[in-house]
C-alpha positions, 0 to 999 in steps of 0.5 A: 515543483511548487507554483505560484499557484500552490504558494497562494492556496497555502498561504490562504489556507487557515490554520485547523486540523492536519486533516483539513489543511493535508488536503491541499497535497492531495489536491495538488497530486491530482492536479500534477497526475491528470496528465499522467494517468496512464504512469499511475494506472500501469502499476495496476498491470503488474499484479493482473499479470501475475494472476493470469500468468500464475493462478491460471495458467501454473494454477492448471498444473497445480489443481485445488490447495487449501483454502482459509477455511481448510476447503479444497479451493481452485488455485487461482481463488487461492492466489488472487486475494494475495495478489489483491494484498500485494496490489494495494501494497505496491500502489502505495509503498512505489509512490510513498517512495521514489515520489516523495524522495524526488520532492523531497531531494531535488524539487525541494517541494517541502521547504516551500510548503513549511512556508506556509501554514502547513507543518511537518504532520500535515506533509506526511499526512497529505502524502501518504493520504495521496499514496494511500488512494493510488494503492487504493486504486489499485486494488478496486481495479484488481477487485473488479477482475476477481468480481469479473472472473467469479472469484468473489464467492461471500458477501464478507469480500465487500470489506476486501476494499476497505482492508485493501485501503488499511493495508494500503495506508499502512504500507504508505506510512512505513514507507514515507518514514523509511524515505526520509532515511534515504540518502540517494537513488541507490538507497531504494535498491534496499526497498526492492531488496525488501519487498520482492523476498516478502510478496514471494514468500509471504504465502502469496503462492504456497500455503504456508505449511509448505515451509520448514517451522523456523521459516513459518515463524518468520514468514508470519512477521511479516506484514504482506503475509498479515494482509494476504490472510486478511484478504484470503479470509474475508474473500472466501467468507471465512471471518473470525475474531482472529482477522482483528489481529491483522488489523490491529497490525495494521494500525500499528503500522500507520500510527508508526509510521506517521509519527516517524515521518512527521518527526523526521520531516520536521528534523530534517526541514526545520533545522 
């Protein structure tokens, strides 16, 4: 709910680029979350499960695969940088989602900012920045895990956080713009409907010629299967000119998503 004190902050905010008046959100989301760190911090269990559940114990049964490079790797190596892909997705995507719906739907939190010298940009700017650093939190921590357990084996992995933030960026976006579509709590069945298939058969635990031709075409569409090759690549040290192709998907993603967002919250709440 916006307070009185969020109401002064804005008003006296001056007028200047969507980066400098977007902060405010992110202010205000640290401040709203100090309280609740413990619900933002758990969403960084969920992938640390399956890493000990998967790469660890199932990787005993498995033994080596193939690594990006076509080396024979330890299944939990192979398994880890996807799930540091997944991490930095779901941080973003659950808060650029259910959160912002709230605000949006019920606490009518936007109205009151539009009010204010912020505009529909700075809204979804400020958002996504603020759902970018929880999916951004995520993934250092699972970071720290694969550095703690000796799955960090090139100096190529220090760039792994800052791709982690890029995929974490871009799934925000996307995932705000796919918000403003939402028309009730029954909508986000359709969020899990798409991310659960995805961080199952995006390569997250088989390679992906373990997979019949048309399938693979499909697989290779898909933006969670972008992120887990661009972490696999840099973790092991393997880095190609080819990794831009990610990134540039990467970017592709934010640009749409933004301009999606803003376009649509300005519809939405100007009309």
């Amino acid at each position: 709910m916006m307070t009185a004190g969020d109401g002064l902050l804005l008003r006296v905010l001056p007028t200047g680029m969507y980066a400098g008046r977007a902060r405010v959100l992110v202010e205000r989301s640290l401040l709203v979350n100090r309280r609740a760190w413990l619900a933002v911090v758990s969403g960084f269990c969920e992938p640390l499960f399956y890493l000990f559940a998967m790469g660890i114990g199932f990787g005993a049964l498995v033994g080596d695969v193939a690594g990006p490079g076509g080396e024979p790797v330890s299944y939990v190596t192979f398994v880890a940088p996807a799930l540091l892909a997944a991490s930095a997705m779901n941080g973003a995507v659950y808060d650029a989602t259910f959160n912002i719906f709230f605000k949006f739907k019920y606490a009518k939190l936007y109205d009151a900012m539009l009010a204010t010298p912020l505009g529909p940009v700075d809204v979804a700017i400020g958002e996504i920045a603020w759902a970018l650093l929880r999916g951004g939190l995520y993934a250092g921590g699972f970071l720290t895990v694969m550095a703690a357990m000796g799955l960090l084996t090139s100096a190529w992995a220090l760039l792994a956080l800052p791709a982690a933030l890029l995929v974490a960026f871009s799934f925000a976006a996307v995932g705000m713009a796919c918000t403003t579509f939402m028309r009730s709590w029954q909508d986000f069945d359709l969020i899990q409907l798409a991310l659960m298939p995805m961080f199952l058969f995006s390569t997250t635990f088989f390679p992906l010629d373990v997979y019949p031709a048309f399938v693979r075409v499909v697989v290779q569409c898909l933006p969670l299967y972008h992120a887990i090759e661009l972490m696999r690549a840099l973790c092991a040290g393997v880095v190609e000119v080819g990794l831009l192709w990610h990134v540039a998907y990467f970017v592709a993603m934010v640009a749409l998503g933004v301009v999606v967002a803003a376009r649509r919250l300005g519809a939405l709440l100007l009309r």
